[in-house]
VEXKOLKOL-743672 format. One record per residue: residue number from 0; chain; z, x, y of N, C-alpha, C in turn. Coordinates in steps of 0.1 Angstrom, whole numbers, plus 5000, padded with zeros to 4 digits. Layout:
BEGIN
    n  chain  n_zz  n_xx  n_yy  ca_zz  ca_xx  ca_yy  c_zz  c_xx  c_yy
  NUM      A     Z     X     Y      Z      X      Y     Z     X     Y
...
END
This chain:
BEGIN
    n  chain  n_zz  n_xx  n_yy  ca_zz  ca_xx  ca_yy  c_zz  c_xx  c_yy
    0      A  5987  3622  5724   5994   3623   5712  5987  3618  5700
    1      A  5985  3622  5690   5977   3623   5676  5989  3607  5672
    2      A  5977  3601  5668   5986   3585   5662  5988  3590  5647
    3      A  5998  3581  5643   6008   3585   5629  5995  3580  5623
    4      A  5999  3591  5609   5987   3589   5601  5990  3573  5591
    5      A  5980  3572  5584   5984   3561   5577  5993  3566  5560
    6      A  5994  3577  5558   6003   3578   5549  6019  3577  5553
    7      A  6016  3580  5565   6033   3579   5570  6035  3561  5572
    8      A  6028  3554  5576   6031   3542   5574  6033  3534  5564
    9      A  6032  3536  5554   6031   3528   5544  6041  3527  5541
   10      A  6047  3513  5534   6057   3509   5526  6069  3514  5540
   11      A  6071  3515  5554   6076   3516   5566  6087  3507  5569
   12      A  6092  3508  5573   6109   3501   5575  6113  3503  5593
   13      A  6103  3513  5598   6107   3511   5612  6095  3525  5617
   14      A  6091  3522  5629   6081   3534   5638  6080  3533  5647
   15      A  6081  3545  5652   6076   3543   5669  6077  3558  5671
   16      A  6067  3551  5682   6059   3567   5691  6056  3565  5707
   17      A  6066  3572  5708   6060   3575   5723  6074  3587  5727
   18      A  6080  3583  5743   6093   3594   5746  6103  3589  5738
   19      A  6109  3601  5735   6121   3597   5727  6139  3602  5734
   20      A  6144  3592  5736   6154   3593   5744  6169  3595  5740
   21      A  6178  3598  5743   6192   3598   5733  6196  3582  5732
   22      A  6196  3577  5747   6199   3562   5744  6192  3555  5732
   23      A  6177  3564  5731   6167   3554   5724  6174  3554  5703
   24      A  6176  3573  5709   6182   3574   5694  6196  3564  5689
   25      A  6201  3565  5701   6215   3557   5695  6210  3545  5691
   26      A  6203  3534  5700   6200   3523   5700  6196  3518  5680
   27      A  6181  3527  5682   6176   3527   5667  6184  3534  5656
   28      A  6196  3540  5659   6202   3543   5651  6212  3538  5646
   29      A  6217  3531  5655   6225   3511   5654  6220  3502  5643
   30      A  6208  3500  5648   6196   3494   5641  6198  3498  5628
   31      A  6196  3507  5622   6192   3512   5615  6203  3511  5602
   32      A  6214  3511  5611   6229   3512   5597  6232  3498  5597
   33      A  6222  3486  5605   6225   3471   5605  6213  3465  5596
   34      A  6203  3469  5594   6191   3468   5590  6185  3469  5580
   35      A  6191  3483  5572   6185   3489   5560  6199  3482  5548
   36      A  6201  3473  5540   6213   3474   5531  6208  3483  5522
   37      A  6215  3489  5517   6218   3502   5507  6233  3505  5509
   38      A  6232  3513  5495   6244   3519   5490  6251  3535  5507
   39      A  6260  3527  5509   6269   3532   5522  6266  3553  5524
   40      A  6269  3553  5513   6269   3569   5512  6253  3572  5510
   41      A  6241  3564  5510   6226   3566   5510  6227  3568  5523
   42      A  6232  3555  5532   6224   3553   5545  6231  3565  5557
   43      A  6244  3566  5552   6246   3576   5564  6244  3589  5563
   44      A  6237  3590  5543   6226   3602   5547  6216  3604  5558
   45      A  6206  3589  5552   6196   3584   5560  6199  3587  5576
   46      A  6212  3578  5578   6214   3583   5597  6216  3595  5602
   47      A  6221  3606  5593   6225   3617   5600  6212  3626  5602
   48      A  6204  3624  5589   6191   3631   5594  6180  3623  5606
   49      A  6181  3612  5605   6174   3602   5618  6174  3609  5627
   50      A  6190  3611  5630   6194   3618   5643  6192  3628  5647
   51      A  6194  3644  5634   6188   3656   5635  6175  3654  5639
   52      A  6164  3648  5631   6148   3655   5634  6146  3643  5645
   53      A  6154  3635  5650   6145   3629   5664  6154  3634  5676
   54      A  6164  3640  5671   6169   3646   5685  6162  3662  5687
   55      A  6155  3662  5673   6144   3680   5676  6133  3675  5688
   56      A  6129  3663  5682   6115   3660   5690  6119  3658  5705
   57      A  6132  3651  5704   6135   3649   5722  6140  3661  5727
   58      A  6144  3671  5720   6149   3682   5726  6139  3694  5732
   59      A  6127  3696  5718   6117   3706   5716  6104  3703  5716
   60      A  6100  3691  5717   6085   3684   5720  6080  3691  5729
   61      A  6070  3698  5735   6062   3702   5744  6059  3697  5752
   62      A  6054  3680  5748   6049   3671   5756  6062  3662  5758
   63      A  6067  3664  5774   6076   3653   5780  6070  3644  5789
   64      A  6082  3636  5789   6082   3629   5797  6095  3620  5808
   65      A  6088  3620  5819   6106   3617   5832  6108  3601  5825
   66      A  6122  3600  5825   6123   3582   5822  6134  3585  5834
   67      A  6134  3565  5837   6138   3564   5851  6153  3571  5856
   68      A  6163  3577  5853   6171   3582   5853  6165  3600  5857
   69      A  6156  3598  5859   6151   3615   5860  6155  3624  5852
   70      A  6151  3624  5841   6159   3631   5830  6146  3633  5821
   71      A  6139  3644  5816   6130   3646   5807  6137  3645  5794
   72      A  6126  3639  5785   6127   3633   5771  6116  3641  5767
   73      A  6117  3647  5752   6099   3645   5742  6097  3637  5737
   74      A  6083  3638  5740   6079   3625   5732  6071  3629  5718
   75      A  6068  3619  5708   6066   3622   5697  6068  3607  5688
   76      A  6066  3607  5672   6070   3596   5670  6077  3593  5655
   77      A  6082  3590  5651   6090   3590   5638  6091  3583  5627
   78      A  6091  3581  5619   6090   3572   5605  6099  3563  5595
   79      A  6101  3559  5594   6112   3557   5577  6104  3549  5570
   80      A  6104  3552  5556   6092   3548   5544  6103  3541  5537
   81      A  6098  3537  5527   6112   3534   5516  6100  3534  5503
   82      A  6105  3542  5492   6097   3538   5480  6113  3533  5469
   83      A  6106  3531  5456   6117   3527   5449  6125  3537  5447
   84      A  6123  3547  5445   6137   3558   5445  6144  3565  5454
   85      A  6135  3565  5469   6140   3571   5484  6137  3570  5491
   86      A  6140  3569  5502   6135   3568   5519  6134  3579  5523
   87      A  6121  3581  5531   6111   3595   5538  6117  3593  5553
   88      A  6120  3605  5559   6119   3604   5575  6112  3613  5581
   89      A  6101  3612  5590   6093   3617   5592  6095  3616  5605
   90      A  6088  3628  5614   6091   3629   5625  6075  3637  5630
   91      A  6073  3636  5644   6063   3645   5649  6055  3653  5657
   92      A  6057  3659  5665   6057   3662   5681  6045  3671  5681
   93      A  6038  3670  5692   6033   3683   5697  6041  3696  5701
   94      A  6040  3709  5698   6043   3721   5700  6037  3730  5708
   95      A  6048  3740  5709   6032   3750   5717  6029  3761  5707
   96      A  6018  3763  5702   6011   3770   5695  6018  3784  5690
   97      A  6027  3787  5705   6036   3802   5696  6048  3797  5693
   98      A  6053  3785  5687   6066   3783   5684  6064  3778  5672
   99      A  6048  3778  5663   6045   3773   5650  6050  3784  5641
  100      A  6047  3795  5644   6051   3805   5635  6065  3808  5633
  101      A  6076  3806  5638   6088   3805   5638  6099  3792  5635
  102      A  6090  3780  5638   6092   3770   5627  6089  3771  5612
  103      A  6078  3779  5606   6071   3778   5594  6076  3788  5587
  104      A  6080  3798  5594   6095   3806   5588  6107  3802  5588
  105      A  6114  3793  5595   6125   3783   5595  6127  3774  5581
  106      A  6114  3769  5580   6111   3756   5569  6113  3763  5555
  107      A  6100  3775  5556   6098   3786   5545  6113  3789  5539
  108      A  6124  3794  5549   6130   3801   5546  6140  3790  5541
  109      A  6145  3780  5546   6154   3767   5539  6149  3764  5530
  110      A  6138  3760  5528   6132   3754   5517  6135  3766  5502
  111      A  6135  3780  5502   6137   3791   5492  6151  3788  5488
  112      A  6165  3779  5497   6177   3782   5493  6181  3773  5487
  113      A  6194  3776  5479   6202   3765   5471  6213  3759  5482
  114      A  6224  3751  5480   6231   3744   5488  6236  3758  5493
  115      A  6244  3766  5486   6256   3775   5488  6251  3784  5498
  116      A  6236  3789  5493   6228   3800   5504  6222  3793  5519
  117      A  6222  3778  5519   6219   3769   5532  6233  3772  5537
  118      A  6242  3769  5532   6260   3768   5542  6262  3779  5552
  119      A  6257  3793  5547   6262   3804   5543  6251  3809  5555
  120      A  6236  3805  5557   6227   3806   5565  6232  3795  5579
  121      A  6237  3784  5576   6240   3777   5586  6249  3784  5595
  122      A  6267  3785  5587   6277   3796   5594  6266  3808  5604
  123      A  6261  3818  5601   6255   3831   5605  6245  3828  5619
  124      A  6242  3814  5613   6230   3809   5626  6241  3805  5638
  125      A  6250  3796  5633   6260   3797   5644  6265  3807  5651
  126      A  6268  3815  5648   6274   3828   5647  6269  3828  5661
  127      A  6251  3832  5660   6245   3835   5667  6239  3826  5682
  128      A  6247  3814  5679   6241   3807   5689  6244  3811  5707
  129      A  6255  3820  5706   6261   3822   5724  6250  3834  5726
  130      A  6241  3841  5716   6231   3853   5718  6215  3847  5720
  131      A  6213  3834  5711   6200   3829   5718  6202  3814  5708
  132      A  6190  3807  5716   6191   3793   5712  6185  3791  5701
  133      A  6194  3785  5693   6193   3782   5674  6195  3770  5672
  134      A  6193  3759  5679   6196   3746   5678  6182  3741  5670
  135      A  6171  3742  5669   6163   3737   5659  6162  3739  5648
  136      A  6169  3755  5648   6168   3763   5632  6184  3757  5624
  137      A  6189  3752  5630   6208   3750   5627  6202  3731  5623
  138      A  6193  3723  5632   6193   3707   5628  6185  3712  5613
  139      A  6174  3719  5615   6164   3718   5601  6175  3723  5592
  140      A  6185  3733  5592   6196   3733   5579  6202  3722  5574
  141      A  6210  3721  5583   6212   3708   5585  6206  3695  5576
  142      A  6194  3695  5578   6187   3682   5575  6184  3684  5562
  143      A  6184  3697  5553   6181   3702   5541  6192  3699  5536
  144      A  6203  3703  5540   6215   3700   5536  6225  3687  5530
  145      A  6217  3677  5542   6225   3667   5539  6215  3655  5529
  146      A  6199  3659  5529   6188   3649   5522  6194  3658  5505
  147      A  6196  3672  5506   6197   3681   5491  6183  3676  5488
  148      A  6172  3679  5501   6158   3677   5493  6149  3691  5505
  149      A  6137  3692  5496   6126   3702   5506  6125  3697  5514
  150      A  6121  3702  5527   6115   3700   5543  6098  3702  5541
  151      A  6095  3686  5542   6078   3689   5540  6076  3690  5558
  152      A  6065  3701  5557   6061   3702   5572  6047  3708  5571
  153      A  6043  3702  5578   6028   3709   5583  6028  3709  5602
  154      A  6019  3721  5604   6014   3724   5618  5999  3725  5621
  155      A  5994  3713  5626   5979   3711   5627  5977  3718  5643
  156      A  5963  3725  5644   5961   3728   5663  5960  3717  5668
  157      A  5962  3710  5682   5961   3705   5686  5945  3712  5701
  158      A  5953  3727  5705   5943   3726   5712  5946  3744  5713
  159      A  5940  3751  5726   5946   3764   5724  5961  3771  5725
  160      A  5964  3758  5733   5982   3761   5735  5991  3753  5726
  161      A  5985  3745  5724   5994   3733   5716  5991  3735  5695
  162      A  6002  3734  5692   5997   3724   5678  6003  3710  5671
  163      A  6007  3704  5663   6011   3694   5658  6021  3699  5651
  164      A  6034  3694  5647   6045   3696   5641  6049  3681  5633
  165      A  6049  3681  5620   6054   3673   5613  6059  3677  5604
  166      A  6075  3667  5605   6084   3673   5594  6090  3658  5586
  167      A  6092  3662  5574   6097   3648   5565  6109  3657  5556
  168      A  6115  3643  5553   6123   3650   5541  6127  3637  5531
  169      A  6132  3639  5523   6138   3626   5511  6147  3625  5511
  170      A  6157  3614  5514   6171   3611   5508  6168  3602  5498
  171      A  6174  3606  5484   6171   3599   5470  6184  3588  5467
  172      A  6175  3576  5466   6188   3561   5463  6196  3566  5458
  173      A  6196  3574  5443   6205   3576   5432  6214  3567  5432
END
């Protein structure tokens, strides 16, 4: 697994990388509403996206792993930044190489909408969920939705099958 760059560390409030687990999510997500003081309606911005983009990574990561319960996790690793105006959540997984181009139309296409046209794309995605699996394209609405900021993402190769998936977004102090 590609180690977190050093722009994602900086000015950092919490990281880690390796499998990522639901217990693990609850746990640091405890942490997290005990940890950070800010204004109440910032942070459970901050927690609801925590949960969206690190439950993608444990859901959709390529690269798993068995924890002792026999139960596969992805692994990958996550972020929270804090500058003076907002906290970044960054997330990161390896992928497999044909599931880049349908993330990057995901990202592409939230990132083009206003709040009303994300609602309206979320409803339709549901719609569709009993026809095929929409659970990553429904958290990335989601996660646009509740930061009201762009989904920064890039997809680096990793190798012929794999590439790199990193996704950030801003929830602003205000």
């Amino acid at each position: 697994m590609p180690i977190i760059k050093e722009e994602y560390q900086q000015n950092c409030l919490l990281t880690y990388q390796g499998p990522i687990t639901v217990n693990l999510v609850s746990f640091l997500g405890n942490y997290i509403k005990s940890f950070i003081e800010y204004d109440t309606k910032v942070l459970v911005r901050l927690f609801k996206i925590y949960i969206e983009l690190t439950q993608n990574v444990s859901y959709y990561s390529s690269e798993k792993q068995q924890v002792k319960n026999g139960v596969n996790c992805g692994v990958g690793w996550f972020t929270i930044q804090e500058s003076d105006d907002s906290f970044r959540i960054t997330t990161g997984n390896r992928i497999l190489k044909s599931d880049g181009k349908k993330l990057t139309q995901y990202c592409n296409e939230i990132n083009q909408l206003n709040e009303e046209e994300l609602r309206d794309l979320k409803r339709k995605t549901r719609a569709q969920a009993m026809v095929r699996d929409v659970g990553a394209h429904i958290g990335l609405i989601q996660t646009s939705l509740t930061s009201g900021s762009q989904l920064d993402f890039k997809i680096d190769p990793v190798d012929r099958l794999h590439s790199f998936f990193t996704i950030s977004t801003k929830v602003m102090k205000q």
